[in-house]
C-alpha positions in Angstrom: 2.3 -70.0 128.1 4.2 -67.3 129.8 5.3 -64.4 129.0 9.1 -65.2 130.4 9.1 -68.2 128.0 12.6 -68.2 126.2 13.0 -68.0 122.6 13.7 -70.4 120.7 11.7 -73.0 121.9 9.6 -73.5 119.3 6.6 -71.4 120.6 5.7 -68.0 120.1 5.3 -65.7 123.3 4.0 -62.3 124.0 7.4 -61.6 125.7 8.8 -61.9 121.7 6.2 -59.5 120.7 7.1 -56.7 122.8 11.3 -57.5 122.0 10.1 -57.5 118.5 8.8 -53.9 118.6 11.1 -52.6 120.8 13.2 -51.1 118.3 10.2 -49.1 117.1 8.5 -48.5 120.3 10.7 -45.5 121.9 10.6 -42.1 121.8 7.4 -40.2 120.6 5.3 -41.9 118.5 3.2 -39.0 117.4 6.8 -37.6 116.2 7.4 -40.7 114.4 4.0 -39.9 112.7 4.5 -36.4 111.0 7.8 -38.2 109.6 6.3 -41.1 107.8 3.5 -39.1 106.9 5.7 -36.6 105.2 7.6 -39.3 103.7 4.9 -40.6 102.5 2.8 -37.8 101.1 6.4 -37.1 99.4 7.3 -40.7 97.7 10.2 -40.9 100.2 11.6 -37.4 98.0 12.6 -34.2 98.8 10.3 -31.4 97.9 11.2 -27.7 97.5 8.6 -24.7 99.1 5.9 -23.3 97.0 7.5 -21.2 94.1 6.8 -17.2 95.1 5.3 -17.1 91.4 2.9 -20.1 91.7 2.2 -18.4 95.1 1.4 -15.0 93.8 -0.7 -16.9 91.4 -2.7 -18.6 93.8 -3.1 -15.0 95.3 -4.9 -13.2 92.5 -7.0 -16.4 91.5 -8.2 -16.4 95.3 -9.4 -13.1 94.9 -12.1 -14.4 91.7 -12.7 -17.2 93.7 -13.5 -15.4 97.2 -15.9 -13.1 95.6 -17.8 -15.4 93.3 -18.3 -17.7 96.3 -19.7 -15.1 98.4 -22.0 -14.4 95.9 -23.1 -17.9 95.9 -26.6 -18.4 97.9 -27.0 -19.7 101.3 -23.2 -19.3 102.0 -21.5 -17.5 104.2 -18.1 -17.3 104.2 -16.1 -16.4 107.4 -14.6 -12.5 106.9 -11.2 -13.5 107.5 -11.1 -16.9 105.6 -7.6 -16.7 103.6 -5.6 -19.5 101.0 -2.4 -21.0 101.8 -0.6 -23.0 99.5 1.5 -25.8 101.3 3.8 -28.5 100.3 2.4 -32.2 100.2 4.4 -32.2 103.7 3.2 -29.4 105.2 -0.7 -30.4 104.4 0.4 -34.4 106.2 1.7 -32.7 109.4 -1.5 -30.2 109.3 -3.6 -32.6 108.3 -2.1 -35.2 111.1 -2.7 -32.6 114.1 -6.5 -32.2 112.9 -7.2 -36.2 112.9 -4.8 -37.2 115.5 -8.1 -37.1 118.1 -9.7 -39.4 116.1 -7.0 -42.2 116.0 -6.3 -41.4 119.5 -10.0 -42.6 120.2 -9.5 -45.4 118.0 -6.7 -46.1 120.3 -8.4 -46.1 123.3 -10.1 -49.1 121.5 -7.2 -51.3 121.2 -5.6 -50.5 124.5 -8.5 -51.3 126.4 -7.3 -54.4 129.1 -8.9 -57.9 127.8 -10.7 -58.6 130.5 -12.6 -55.3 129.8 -12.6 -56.1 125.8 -13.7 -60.1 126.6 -16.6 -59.0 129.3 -18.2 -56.4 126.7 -17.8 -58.3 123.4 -17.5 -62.3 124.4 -20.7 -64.0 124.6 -19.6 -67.3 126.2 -18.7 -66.7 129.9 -15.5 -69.5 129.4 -13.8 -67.3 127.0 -13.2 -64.9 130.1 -10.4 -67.1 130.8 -8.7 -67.8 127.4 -5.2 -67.1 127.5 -4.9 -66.4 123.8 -7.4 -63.8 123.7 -5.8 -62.6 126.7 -2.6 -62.5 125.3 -3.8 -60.0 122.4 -5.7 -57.8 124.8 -2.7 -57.1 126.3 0.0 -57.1 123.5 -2.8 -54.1 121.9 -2.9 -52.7 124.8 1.1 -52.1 124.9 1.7 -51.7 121.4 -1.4 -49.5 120.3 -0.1 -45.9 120.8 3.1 -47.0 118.5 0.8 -48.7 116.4 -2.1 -46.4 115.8 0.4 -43.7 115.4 2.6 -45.4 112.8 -0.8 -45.9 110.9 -2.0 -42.6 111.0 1.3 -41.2 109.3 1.2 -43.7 106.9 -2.5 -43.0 106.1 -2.1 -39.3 106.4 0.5 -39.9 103.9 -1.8 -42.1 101.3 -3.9 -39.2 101.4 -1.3 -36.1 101.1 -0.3 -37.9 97.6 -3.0 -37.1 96.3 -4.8 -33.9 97.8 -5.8 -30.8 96.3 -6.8 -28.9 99.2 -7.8 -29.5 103.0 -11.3 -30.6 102.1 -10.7 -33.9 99.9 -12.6 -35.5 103.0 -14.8 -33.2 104.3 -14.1 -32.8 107.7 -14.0 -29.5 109.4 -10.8 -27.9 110.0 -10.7 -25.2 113.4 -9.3 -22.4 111.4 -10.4 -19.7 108.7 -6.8 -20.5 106.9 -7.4 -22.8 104.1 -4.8 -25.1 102.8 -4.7 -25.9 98.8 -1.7 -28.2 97.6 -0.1 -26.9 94.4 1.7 -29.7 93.8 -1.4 -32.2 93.6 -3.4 -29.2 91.8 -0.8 -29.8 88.9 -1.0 -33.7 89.1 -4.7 -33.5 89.0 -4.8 -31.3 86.0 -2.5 -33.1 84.4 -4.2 -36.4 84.6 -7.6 -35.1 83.9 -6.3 -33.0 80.9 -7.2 -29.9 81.7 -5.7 -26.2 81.7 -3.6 -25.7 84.7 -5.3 -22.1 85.7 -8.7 -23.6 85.4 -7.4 -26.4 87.8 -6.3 -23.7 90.3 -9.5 -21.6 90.5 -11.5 -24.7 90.5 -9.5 -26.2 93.4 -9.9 -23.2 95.2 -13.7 -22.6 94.4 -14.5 -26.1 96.0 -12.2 -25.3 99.1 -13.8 -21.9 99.6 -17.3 -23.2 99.1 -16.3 -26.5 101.5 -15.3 -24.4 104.3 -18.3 -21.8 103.7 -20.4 -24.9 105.0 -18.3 -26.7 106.9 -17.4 -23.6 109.1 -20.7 -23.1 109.9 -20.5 -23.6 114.1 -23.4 -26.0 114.9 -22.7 -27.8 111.1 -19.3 -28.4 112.5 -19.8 -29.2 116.0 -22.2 -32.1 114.5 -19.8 -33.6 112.3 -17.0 -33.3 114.9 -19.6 -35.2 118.0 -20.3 -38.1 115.3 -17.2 -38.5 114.2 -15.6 -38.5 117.7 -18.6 -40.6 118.7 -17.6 -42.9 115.9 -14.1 -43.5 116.4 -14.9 -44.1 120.1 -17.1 -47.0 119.5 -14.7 -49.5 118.5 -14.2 -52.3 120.6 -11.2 -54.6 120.4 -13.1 -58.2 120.1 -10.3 -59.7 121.6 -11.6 -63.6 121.0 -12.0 -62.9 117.5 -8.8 -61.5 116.9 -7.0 -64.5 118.9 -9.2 -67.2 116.6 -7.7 -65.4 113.6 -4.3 -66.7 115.1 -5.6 -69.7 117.2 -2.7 -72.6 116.4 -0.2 -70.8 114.2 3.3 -71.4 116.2 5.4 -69.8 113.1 6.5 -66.6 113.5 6.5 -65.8 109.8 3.1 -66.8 109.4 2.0 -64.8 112.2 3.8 -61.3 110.5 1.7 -63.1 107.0 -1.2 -62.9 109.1 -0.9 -59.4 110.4 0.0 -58.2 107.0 -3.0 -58.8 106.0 -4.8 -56.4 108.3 -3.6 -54.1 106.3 -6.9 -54.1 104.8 -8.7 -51.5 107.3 -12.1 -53.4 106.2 -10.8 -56.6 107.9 -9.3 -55.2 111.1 -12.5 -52.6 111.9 -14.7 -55.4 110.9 -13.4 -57.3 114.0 -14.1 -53.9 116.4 -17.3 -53.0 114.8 -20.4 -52.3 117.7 -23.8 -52.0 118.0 -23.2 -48.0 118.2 -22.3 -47.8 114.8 -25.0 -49.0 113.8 -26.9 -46.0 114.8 -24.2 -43.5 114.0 -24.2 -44.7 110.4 -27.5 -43.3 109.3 -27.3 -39.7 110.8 -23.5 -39.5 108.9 -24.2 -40.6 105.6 -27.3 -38.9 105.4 -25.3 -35.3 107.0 -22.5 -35.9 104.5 -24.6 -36.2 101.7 -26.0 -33.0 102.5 -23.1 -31.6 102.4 -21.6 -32.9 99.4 -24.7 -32.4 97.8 -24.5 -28.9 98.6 -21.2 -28.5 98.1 -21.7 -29.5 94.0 -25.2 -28.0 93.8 -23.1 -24.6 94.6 -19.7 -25.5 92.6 -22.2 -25.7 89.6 -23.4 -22.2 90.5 -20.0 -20.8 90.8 -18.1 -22.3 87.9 -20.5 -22.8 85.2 -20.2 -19.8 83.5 -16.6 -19.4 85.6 -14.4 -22.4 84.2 -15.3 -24.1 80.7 -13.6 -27.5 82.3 -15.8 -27.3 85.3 -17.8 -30.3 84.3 -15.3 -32.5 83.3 -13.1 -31.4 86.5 -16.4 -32.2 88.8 -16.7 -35.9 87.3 -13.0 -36.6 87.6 -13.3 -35.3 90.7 -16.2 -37.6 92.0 -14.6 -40.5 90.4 -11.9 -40.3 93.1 -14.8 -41.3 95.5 -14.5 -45.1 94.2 -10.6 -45.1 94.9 -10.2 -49.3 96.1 -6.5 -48.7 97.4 -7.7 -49.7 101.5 -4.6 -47.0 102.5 -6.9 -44.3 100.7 -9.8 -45.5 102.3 -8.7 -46.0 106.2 -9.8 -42.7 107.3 -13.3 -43.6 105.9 -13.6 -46.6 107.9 -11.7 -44.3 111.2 -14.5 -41.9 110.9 -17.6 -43.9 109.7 -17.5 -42.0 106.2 -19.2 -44.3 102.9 -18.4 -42.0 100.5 -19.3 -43.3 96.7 -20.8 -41.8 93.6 -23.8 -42.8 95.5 -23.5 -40.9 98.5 -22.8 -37.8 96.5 -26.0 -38.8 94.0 -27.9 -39.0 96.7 -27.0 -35.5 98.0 -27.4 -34.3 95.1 -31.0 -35.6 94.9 -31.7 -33.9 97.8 -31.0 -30.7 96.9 -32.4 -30.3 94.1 -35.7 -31.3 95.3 -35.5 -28.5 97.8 -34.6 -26.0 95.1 -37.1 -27.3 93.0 -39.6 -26.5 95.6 -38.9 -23.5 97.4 -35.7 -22.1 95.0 -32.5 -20.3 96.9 -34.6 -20.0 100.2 -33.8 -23.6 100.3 -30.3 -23.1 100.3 -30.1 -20.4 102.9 -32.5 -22.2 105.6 -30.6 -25.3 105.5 -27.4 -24.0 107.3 -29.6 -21.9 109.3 -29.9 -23.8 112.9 -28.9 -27.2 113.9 -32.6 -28.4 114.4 -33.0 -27.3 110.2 -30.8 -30.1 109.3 -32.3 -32.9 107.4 -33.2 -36.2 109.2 -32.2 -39.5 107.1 -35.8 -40.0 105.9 -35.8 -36.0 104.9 -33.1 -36.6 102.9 -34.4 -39.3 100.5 -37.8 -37.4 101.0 -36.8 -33.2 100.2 -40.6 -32.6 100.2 -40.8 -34.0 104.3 -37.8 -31.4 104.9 -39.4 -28.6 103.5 -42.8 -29.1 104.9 -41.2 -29.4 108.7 -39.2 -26.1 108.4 -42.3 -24.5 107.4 -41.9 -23.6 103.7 -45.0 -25.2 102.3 -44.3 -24.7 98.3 -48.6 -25.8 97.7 -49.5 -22.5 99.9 -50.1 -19.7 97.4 -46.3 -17.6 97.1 -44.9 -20.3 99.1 -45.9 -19.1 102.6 -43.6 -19.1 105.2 -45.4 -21.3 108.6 -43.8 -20.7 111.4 -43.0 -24.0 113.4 -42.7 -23.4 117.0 -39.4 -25.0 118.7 -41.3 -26.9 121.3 -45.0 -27.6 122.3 -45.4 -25.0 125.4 -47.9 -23.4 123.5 -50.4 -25.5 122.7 -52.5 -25.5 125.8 -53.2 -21.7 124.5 -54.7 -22.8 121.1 -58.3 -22.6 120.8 
């Protein structure tokens, strides 16, 4: 069919698709973006700036925080590091800017042409001429910036209605300013009975204690390469997606249809690749490391710090399981799995390291990119220890020092 076909002829043509979306197509998407995701994060309300007093509180309780965490073994927390409390909107449009390259490179994805997207991903030469497919190749390809936009406000959104702080998913953020939401600080204690001030310097504990490891330069630039990696290595599988709509004429049907890709599981199922099957590994096991860490040191900040700390942690974890597939787009954007499981296992992992070598542990695993764990290290602590050279069976846990390459060894005896 072609894409002049008239209306109202009982077929369905790309030419109605892109009069369809007109209306939502022009000016800036990305503008567009920071307004549904404020609306979102926001219930569609208005919402008044931080009260001076809650403010001033957040002030003094940073102070307890900020020197507790210092304290803390194996971080080190940037000098100027400071807390800001924001609105629910002000963390969406932050919190849009620092994941808008991500989408973007998920965009890239759908925009591709479909001849590109049918000669990588179709397996049968004859489906390099299927006009459905093609059709979708190109109506992505025209629609995917308004598209992938639109999404990321509304996800951005999903997520500001419930965050506590910058570091709900722990990705890095480019500046020493930390952002902790008041308004979800009170929700949270609220709903996980707790006392409100034991809320606050928890919240701000765990964002303190997130950046200290997060900020760390080559910890960062890893997470930022595979999740950039990641987000790249979708590829629109154009045949598939056409199959999904092979025969269906009705235009309601086909908006039924597309509704249901609301599920992110169904629509990245369809782009998945090879690459991520390599990426996965090296991700879940760095994020459990970091999560691990992350509660291995919360523990060692707020056990004697905040009575409610224990209950606040499981609540806390809990929120990992969250089903709503809104919550969990950004998971599936940025090849993040993370369960009770993926924190367990981190957690596993770091206590076998302290249980061998104690705090030294702690402060060589953030201390060079080539120190962090492999996946195999970090279901096996004891393989991680022996490789950095902290062998626990030598007597006062001798330090061996591992060279960084094998240059040397033409010089042994």
């Amino acid at each position: 069919m072609s894409s002049t076909d008239p209306p109202g002829n009982g077929n369905f043509g790309f030419g109605d698709l892109n009069r369809l979306f007109a209306g939502l197509a022009g000016g800036d998407p990305w503008a567009q973006a920071v307004q549904i995701a404020q609306s979102v994060a926001t219930s569609g309300g208005t919402e008044p700036n931080v009260d001076p007093v809650v403010r001033m509180a957040y002030e003094d309780l940073a102070r307890v925080a900020d020197l507790h965490v210092r304290q803390a073994p194996g971080l080190r927390l940037p000098t100027d590091t400071s807390i800001k409390p924001v609105t629910r909107a002000a963390w969406a449009e932050t919190s849009l800017s620092i994941y808008r390259p991500f989408f973007e490179r998920f965009g890239d994805a759908l925009a591709r042409p479909a001849a590109e997207q049918l000669a990588v991903n179709a397996t049968d030469p004859e489906l390099a001429n299927d006009p459905l497919a093609a059709m979708f190749g190109q109506m992505f390809q025209s629609m995917s910036p308004m598209l992938v936009a639109i999404s990321a406000g509304s996800m951005i959104g999903h997520l500001g209605r419930l965050a506590i702080g910058q570091y709900d998913l722990p990705v890095p953020r480019p500046t020493n300013e930390v952002l902790v939401v008041p308004a979800g600080v009170d929700a949270a204690a609220q709903a996980w009975h707790v006392p409100l001030p034991e809320m606050r310097l928890w919240a701000l504990v765990h964002e303190l204690v997130a950046h200290a490891i997060l900020s760390v330069p080559h910890v960062r630039d890893r997470l930022d390469a595979l999740f950039i990696d990641f987000a790249t290595a979708f590829r629109l599988d154009s045949p598939a997606l056409a199959e999904q709509f092979e025969g269906i004429t009705d235009l309601a049907k086909i908006s039924e249809l597309a509704e249901s890709f609301n599920d992110p599981g169904r629509l990245f199922a369809l782009m998945r690749t090879p690459i991520h099957d390599l990426l996965v590994p090296q991700l879940e096991a760095l994020m459990a490391v970091v999560l691990g860490a992350i509660d291995y040191l919360m523990g060692r900040v707020c056990s004697n710090l905040i009575p409610s700390h224990l209950d606040i942690r499981q609540h806390f974890a809990d929120r990992a399981d969250r089903s709503d597939p809104g919550d969990r787009f950004m998971e599936h954007l940025l090849g993040l799995d993370i369960t009770l499981e993926t924190i367990e296992r981190g957690r596993r992992f770091v206590a076998g390291v302290v249980d061998r070598i104690g705090d030294d542990g702690l402060v060589r695993l953030w201390q060079d990119e080539l120190d962090l764990p492999t996946p195999a290290e970090v279901d096996a602590p004891g393989l991680w220890v022996a490789r950095i050279g902290l062998d626990p069976d030598l007597p006062g846990g001798t330090i061996i020092e591992v060279p960084d390459d094998l240059s040397g060894l033409d010089e042994l005896p």
